[in-house]
BARO-936894 format. One record per residue: residue in one letter; x, z, y of N, C-alpha, C, CB in turn. Coordinates in steps of 0.1 Angstrom, whole numbers, padded with zeros to 4 digits, always signed. Each point is the difference from the previous one (the first is absolute). Glycine has a CB too. Layout:
<atoms>
AXZYXZYXZYXZY;...
</atoms>
This chain:
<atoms>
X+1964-0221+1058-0004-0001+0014-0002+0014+0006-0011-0022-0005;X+0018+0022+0015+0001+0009+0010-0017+0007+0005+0025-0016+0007;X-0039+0028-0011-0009-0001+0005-0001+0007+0012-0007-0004-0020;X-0003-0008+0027+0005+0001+0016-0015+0008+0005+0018-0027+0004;X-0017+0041+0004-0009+0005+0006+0000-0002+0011-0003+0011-0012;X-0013-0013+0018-0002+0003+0022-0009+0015-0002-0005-0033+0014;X+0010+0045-0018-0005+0013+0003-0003+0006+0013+0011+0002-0016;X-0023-0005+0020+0001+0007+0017+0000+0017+0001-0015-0022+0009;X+0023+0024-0003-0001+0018-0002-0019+0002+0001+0029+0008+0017;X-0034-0009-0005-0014+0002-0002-0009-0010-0004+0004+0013+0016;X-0010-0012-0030-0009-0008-0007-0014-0008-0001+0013+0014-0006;X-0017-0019+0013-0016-0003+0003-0008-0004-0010+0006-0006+0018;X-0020+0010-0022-0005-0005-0010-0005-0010+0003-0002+0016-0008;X+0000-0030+0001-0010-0010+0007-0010-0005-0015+0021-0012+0025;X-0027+0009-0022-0006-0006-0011+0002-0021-0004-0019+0027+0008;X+0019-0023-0020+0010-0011-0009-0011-0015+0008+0009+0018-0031;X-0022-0017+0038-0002-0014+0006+0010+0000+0008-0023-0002-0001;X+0024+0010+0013+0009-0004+0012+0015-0002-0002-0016+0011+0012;X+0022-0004-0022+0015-0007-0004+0000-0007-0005+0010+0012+0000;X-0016-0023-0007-0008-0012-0003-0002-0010+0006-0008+0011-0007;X+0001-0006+0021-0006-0011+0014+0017+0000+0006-0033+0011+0010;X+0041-0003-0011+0019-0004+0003+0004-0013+0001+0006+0016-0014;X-0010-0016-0006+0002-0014-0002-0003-0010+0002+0003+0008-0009;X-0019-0006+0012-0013-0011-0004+0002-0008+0018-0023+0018-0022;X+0025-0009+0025+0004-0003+0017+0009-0012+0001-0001+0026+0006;X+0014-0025-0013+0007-0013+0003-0001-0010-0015+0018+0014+0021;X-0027-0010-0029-0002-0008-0012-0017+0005-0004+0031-0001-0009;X-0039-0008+0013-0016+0005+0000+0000-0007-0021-0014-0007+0039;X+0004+0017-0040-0004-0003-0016-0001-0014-0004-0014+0020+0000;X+0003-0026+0012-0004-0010+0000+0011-0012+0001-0021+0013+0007;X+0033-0010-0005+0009-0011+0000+0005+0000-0016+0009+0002+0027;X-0008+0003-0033+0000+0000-0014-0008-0009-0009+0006+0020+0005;X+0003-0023-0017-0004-0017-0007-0011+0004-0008+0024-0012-0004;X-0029+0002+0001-0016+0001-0008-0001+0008-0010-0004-0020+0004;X+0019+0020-0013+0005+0001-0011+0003+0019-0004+0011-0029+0004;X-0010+0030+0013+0010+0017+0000-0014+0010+0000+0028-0005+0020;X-0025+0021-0020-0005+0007-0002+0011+0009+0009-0014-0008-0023;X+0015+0010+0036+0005+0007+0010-0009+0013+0006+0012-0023+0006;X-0005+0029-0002-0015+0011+0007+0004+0013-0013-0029-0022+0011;X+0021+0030-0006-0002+0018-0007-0005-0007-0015-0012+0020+0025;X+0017-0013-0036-0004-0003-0015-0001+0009-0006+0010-0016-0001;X-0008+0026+0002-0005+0015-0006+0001+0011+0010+0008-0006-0023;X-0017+0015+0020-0002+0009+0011-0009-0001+0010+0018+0002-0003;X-0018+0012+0016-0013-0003+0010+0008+0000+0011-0021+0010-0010;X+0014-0019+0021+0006-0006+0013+0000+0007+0006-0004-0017+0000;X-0006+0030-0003-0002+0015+0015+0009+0010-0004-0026+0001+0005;X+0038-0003-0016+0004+0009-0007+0013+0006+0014-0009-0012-0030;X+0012+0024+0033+0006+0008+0006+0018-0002-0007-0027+0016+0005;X+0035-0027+0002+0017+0006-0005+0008-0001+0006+0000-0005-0016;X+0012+0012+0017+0010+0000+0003+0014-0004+0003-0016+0007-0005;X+0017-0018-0008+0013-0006+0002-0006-0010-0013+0022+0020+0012;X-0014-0033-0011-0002-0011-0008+0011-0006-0009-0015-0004+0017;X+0015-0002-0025+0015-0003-0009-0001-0011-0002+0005+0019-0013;X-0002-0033+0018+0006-0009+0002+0011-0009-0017-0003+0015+0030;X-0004-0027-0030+0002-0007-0014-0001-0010-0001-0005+0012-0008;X+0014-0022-0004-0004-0015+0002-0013-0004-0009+0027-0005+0004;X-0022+0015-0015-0010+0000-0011-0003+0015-0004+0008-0024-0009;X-0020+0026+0007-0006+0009-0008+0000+0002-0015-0010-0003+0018;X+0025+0006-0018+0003+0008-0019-0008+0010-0002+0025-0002-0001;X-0022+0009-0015-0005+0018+0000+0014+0004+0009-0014+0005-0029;X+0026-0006+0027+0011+0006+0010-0002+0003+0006+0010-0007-0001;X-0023-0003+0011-0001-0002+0017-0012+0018-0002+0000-0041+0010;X-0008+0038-0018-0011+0008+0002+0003+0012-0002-0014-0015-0005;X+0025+0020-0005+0004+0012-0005+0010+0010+0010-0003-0013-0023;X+0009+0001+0032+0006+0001+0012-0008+0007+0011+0011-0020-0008;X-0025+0011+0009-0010+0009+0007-0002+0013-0006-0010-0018+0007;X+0007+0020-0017-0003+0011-0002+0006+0010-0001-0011-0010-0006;X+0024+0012+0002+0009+0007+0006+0003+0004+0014+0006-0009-0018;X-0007-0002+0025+0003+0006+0016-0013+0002+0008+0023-0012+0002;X-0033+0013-0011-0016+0002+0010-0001-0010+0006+0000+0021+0006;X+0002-0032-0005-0008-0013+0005-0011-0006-0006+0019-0003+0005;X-0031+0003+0005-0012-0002+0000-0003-0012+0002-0003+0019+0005;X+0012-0030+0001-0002-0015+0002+0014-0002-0006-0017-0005+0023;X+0009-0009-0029+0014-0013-0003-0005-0008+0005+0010+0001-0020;X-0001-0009+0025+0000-0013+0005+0007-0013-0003-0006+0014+0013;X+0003-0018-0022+0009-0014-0006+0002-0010+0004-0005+0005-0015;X+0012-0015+0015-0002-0010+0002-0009-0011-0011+0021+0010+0014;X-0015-0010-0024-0012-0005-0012-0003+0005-0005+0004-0011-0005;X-0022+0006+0003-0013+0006-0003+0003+0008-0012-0014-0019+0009;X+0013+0030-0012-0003+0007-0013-0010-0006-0009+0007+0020+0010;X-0024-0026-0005-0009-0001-0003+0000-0017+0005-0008+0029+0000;X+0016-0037-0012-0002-0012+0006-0006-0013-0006+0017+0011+0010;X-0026-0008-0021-0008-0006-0010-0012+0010-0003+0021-0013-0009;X-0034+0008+0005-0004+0006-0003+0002+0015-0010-0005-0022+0009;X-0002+0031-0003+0001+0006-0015-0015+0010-0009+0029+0002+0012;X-0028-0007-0026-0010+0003-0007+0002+0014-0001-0003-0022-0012;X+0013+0031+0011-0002+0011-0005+0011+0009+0013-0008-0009-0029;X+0011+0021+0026+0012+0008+0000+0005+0010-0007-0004-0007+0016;X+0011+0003-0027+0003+0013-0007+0017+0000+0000-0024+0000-0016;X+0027+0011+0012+0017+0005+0001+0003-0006-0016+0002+0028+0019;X-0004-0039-0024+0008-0007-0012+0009-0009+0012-0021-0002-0027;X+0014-0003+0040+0011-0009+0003+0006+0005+0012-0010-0018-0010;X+0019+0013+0020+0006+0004+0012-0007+0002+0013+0016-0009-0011;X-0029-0003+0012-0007-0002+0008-0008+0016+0003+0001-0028-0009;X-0009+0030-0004-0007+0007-0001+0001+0016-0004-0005-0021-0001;X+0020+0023+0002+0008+0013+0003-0001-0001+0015+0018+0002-0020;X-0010-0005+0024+0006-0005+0016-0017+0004+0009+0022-0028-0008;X-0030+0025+0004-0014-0001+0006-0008+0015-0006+0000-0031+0001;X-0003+0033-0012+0000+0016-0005+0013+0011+0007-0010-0012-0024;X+0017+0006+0023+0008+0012+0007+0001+0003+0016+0013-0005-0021;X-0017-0008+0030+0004+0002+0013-0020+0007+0003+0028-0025+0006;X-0041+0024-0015-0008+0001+0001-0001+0019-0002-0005-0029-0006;X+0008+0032-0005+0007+0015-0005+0005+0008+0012+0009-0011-0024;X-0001+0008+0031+0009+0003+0010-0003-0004+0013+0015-0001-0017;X-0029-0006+0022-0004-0003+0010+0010-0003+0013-0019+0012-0012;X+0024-0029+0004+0010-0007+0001-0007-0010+0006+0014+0007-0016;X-0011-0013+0030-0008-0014+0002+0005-0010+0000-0011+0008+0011;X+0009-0023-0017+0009-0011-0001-0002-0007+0008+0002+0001-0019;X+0007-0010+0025-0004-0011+0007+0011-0010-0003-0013+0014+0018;X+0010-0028-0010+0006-0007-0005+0002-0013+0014-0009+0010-0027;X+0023-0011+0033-0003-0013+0010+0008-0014-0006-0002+0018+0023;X-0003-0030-0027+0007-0005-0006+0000-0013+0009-0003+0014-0023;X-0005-0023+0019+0002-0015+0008-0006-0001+0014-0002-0011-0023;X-0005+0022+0025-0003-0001+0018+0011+0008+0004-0028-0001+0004;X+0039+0008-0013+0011+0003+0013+0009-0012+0000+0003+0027-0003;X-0004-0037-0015+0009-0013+0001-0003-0009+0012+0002+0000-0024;X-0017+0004+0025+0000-0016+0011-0001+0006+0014-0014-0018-0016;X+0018+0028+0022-0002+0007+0010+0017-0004+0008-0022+0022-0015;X+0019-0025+0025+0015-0008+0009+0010+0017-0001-0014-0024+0026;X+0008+0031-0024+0009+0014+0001+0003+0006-0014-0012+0006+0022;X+0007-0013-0033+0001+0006-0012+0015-0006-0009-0029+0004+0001;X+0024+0000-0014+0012-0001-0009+0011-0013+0000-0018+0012-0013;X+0011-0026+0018+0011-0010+0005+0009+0009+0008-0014-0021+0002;X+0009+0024+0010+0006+0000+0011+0011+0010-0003-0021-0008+0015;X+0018+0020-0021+0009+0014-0004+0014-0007-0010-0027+0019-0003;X+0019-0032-0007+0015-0009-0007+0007-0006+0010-0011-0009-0021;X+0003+0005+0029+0010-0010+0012+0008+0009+0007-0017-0018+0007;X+0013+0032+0000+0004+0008-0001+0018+0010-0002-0025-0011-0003;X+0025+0010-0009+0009+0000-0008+0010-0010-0004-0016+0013-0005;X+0012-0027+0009+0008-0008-0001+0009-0007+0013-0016-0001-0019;X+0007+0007+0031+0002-0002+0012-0004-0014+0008+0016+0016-0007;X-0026-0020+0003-0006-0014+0000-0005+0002+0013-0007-0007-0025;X+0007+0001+0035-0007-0005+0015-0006-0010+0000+0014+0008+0011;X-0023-0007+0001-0010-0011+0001-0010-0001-0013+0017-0014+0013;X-0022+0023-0014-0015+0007-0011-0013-0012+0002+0005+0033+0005;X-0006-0038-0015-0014-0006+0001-0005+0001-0012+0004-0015+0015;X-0013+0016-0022-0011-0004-0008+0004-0013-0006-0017+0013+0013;X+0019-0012-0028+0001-0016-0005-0010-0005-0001+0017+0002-0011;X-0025+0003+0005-0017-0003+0000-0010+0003+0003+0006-0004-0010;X-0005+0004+0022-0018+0006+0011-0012-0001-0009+0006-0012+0025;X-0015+0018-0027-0013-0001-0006-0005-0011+0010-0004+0025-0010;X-0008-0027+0005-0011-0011+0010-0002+0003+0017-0016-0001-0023;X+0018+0017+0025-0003+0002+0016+0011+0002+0004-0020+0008+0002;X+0032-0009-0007+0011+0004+0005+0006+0013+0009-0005-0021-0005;X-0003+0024+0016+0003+0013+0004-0018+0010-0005+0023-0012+0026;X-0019+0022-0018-0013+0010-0006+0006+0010+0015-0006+0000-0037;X-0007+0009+0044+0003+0009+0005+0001+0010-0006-0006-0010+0012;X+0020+0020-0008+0001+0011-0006+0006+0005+0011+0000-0004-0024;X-0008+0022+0024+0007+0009+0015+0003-0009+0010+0011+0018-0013;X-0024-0022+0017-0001-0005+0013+0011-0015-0002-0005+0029+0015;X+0015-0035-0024+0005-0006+0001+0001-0013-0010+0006+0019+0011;X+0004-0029-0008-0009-0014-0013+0015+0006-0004-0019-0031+0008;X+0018+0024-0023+0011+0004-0011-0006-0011-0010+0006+0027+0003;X+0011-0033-0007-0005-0008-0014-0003+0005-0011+0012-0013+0006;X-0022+0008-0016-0001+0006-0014+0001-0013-0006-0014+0022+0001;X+0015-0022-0014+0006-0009-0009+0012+0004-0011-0008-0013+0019;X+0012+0005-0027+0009+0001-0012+0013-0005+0005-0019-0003-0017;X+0029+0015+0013+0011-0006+0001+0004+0005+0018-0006-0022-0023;X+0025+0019+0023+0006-0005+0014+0009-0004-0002-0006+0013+0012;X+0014-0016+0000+0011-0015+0001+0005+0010+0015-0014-0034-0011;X+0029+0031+0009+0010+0008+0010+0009-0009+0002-0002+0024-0007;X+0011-0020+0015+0011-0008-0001+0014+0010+0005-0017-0024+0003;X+0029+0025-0010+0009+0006+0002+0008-0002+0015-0001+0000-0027;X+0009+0010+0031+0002-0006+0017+0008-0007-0006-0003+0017+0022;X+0014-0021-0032+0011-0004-0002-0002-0008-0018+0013+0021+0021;X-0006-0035-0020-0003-0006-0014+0006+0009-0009-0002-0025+0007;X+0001+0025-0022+0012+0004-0006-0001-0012-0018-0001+0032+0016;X+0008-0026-0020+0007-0007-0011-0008+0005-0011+0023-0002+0010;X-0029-0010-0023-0011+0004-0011+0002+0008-0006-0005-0014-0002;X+0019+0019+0000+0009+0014-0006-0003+0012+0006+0019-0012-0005;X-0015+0011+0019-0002+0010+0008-0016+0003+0001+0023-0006+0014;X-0030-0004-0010-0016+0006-0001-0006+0011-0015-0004-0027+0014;X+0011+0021-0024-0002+0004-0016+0005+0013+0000+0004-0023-0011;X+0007+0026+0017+0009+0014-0001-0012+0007+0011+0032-0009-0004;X-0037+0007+0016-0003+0003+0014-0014+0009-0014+0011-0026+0030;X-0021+0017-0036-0013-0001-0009+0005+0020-0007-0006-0039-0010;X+0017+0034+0002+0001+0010-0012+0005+0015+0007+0007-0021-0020;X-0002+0017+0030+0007+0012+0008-0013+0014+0008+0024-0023+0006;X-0031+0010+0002-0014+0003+0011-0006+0010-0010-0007-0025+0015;X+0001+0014-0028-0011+0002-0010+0004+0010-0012-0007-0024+0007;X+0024+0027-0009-0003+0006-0010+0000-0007-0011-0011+0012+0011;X+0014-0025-0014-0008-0008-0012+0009-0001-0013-0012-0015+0017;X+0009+0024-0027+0013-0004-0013+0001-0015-0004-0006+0023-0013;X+0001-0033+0016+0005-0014-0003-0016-0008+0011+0015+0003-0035;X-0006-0014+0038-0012-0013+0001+0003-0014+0001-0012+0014+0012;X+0001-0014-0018-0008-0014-0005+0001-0010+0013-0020+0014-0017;X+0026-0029+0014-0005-0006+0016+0005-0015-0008+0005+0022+0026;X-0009-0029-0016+0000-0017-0005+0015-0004+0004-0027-0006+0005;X+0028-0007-0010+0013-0005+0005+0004+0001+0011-0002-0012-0011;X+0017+0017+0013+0004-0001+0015+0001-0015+0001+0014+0024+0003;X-0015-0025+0015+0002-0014+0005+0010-0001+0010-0022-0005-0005;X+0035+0017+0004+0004-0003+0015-0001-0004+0006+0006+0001-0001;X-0016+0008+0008-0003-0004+0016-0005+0014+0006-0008-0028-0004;X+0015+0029+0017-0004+0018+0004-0010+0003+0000+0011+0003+0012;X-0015+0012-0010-0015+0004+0000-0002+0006+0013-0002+0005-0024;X-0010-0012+0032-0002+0012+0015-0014+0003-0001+0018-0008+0019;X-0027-0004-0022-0014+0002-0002-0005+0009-0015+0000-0023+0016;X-0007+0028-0013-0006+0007-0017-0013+0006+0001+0022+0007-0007;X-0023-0014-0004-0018+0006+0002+0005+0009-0012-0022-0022+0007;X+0009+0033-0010+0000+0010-0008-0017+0004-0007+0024+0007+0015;X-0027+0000-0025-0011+0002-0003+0001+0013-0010-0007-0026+0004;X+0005+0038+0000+0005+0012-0011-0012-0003-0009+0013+0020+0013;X-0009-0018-0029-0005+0004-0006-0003-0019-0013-0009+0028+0023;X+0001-0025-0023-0004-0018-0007+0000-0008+0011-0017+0005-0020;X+0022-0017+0019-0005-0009+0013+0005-0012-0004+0000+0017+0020;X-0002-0024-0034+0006-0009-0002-0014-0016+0009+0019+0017-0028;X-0029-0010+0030-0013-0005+0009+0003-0007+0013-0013+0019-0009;X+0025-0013+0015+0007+0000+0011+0017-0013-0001-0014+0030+0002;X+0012-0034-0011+0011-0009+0001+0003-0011+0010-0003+0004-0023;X-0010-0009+0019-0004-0013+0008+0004-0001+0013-0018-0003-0013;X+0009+0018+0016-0001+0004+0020+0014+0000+0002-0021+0018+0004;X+0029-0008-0012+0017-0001+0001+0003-0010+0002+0005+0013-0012;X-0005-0026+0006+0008-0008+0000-0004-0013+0018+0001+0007-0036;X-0015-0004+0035-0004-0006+0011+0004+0006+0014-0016-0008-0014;X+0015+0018+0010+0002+0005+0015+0020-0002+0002-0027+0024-0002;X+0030-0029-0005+0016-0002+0001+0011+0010-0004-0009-0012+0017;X+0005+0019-0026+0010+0017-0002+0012-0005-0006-0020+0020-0007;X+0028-0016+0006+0015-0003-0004+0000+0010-0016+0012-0003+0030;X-0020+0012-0030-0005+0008-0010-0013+0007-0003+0021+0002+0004;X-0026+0005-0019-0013+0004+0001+0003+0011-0012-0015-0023+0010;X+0016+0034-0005-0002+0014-0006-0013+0005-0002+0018+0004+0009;X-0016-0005-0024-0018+0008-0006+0004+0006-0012-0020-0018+0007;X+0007+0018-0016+0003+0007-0015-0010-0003-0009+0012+0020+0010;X-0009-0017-0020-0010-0007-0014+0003-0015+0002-0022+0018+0000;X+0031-0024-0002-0002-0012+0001+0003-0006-0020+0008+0002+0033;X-0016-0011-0031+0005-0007-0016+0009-0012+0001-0021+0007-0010;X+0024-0004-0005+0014-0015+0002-0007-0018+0005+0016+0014-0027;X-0028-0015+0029-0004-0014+0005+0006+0006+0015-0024-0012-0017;X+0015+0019+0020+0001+0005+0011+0010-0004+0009-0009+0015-0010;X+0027-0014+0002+0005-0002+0006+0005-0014+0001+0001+0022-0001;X-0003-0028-0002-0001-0019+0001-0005-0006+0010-0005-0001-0020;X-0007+0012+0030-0008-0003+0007+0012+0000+0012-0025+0009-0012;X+0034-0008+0013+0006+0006+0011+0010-0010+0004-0005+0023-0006;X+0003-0032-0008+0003-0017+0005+0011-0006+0007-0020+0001+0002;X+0031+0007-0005+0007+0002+0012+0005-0002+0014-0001+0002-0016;X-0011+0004+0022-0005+0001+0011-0001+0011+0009-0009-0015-0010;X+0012+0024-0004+0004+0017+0010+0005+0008-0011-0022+0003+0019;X+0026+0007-0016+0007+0008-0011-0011+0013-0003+0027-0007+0008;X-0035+0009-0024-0009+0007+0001+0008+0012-0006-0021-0016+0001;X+0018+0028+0002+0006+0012-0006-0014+0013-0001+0028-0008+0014;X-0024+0012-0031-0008+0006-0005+0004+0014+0001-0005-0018-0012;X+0002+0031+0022+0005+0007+0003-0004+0017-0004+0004-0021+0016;X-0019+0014-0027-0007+0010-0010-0012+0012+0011+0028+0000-0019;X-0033+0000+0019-0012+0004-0005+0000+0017+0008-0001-0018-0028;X+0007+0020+0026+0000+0015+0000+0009+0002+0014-0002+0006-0028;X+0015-0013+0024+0010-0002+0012-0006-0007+0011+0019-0001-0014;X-0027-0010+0018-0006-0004+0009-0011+0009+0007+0009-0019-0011;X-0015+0030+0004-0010+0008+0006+0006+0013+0002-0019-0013-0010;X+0030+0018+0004+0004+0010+0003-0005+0009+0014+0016-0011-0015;X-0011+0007+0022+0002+0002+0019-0020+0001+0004+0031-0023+0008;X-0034+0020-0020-0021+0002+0006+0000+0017+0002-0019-0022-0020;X+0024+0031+0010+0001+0015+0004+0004+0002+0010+0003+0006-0016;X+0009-0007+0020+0001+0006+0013-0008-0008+0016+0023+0009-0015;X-0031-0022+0009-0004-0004+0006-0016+0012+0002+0017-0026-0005;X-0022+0028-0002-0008+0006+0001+0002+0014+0005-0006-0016-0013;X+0012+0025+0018+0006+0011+0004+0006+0000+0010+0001+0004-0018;X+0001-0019+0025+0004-0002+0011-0017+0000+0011+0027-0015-0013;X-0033+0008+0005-0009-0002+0005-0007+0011-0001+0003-0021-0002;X-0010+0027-0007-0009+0017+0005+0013+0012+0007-0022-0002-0027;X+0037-0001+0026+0000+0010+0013+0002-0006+0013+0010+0015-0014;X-0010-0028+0014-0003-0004+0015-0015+0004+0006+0017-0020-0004;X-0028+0018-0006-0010+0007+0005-0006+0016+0003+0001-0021-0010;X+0010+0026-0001-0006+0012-0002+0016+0006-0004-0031-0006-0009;X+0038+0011+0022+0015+0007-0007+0001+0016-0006+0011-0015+0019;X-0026+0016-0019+0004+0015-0003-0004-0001-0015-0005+0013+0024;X+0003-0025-0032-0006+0001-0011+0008+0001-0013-0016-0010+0014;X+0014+0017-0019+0011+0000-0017+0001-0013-0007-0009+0022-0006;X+0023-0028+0007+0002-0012-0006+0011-0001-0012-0008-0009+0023;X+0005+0006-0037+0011-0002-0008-0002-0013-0004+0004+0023-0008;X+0010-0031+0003+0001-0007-0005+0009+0002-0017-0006-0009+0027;X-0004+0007-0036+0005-0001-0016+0010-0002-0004-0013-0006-0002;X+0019+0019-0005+0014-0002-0006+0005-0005-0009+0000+0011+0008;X-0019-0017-0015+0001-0005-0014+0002-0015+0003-0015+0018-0014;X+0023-0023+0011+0005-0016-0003-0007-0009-0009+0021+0008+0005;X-0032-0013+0001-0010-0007-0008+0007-0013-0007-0018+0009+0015;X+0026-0012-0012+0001-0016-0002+0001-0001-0018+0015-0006+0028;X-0026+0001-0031+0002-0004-0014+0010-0014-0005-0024+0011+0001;X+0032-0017+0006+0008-0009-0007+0017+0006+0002-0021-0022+0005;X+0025+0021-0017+0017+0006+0006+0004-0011-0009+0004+0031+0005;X+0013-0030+0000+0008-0010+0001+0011+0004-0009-0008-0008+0023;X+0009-0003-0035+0014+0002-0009+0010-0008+0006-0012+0003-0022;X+0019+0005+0029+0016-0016+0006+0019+0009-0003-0021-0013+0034;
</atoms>
């Protein structure tokens, strides 16, 4: 992967809360699942930097990466710190990764399921990419909208688009691996019959089937799915497993879109290390 910089000739220092509040702005902490651990995870929030480096996951790659180019923030998409932890020592990865960005006064952060359920977040960046119109939210939380910057916006899990033009279960499949990148995928029986509606869910979202299927999709793109899983899909829609990594890809540059719309003068990289832990024998 090509690593992609936003270098502004003149550099501003800000401190790691406010390129933070970037995010939190169109994905507040508090929209995040009971389960997650989003927000600053190592390091101090008054800390003085300069440019940030952008990730899906926090490897040592990612961190050694910082440290080499003087980057003082990371910003991941999944939590580094996402279970408890009893100790930290460098016998395991965790506890390198966290010694070393500590050593090097490295700050971590992490935006994970309040950018998923955020209408401007990681759905929307897949839909994005796929060219999906007509953006909704497959699954609204309980209040359905929320004010944000002066404005209402959906939050919730998941979206549902619909292509301007039907196409063919082949063509959609080719349309998946081409957009995404994907060395192989996983998907249920075809049923000949076109695709224009599609819901989507990056990352796990086999939780999301049901809503797929009710809301009427012609298809439902997610990842992690298991083999019951795909039985569920009853043939009633065509589910496609599009992995994990490939469905969240597009959260980096989502995030980099968003702190230089706020702030263009600010040092932005995105990671040239290629996290994705699953590869493909074909």
């Amino acid at each position: 992967m090509t690593k992609k910089s936003y270098f502004s000739k003149k550099i501003k220092m800000n401190k790691v809360s406010e390129i933070l509040s970037y995010i939190t702005e169109v994905a507040p902490i508090h929209w995040q699942e009971s389960y997650d651990n989003s927000g600053l995870l190592v390091g101090d929030a008054n800390a003085l930097v300069d440019k940030v480096l952008l990730t899906l996951d926090l490897t040592e790659q990612v961190i050694d990466e910082a440290i080499e180019n003087s980057f003082h923030l990371v910003i991941s998409h999944h939590p580094l710190i996402f279970k408890g932890l009893k100790n930290i020592l460098v016998d395991d990865t965790t506890g390198r990764i966290i010694t070393k960005a500590i050593k090097n006064d490295i700050s971590i952060a992490a935006m994970h399921t309040n950018i998923d359920n955020s209408y401007y977040g990681v759905n929307r960046a897949l839909a994005e990419q796929l060219a999906l119109n007509d953006l909704n939210i497959l699954h609204p939380n309980n209040s359905a909208t929320q004010t944000l910057s002066n404005s209402a916006t959906q939050i919730g899990s998941g979206m549902v688009g619909v292509f301007e033009t039907e196409m063919t279960e082949n063509d959609f499949l080719k349309l998946i691996k081409e957009k995404l990148n994907v060395g192989a995928l996983r998907h249920s029986e075809l049923l000949n019959k076109p695709i224009k509606k599609v819901a989507i869910c990056g990352g796990s979202g086999a939780f999301l089937l049901n809503d797929a299927k009710c809301c009427g999709a012609d298809a439902y793109i997610t990842a992690d799915l298991k083999y019951h899983d795909f039985f569920d899909a009853d043939n009633e829609i065509l589910v496609v497993d599009a992995g994990h990594f490939e469905t969240e890809q597009f959260t980096k540059q989502l995030f980099a879109d968003i702190i230089l719309k706020k702030n263009p003068k600010f040092a932005v990289q995105i990671s040239s290390v290629k996290t994705n832990s699953v590869h493909y024998f074909v």
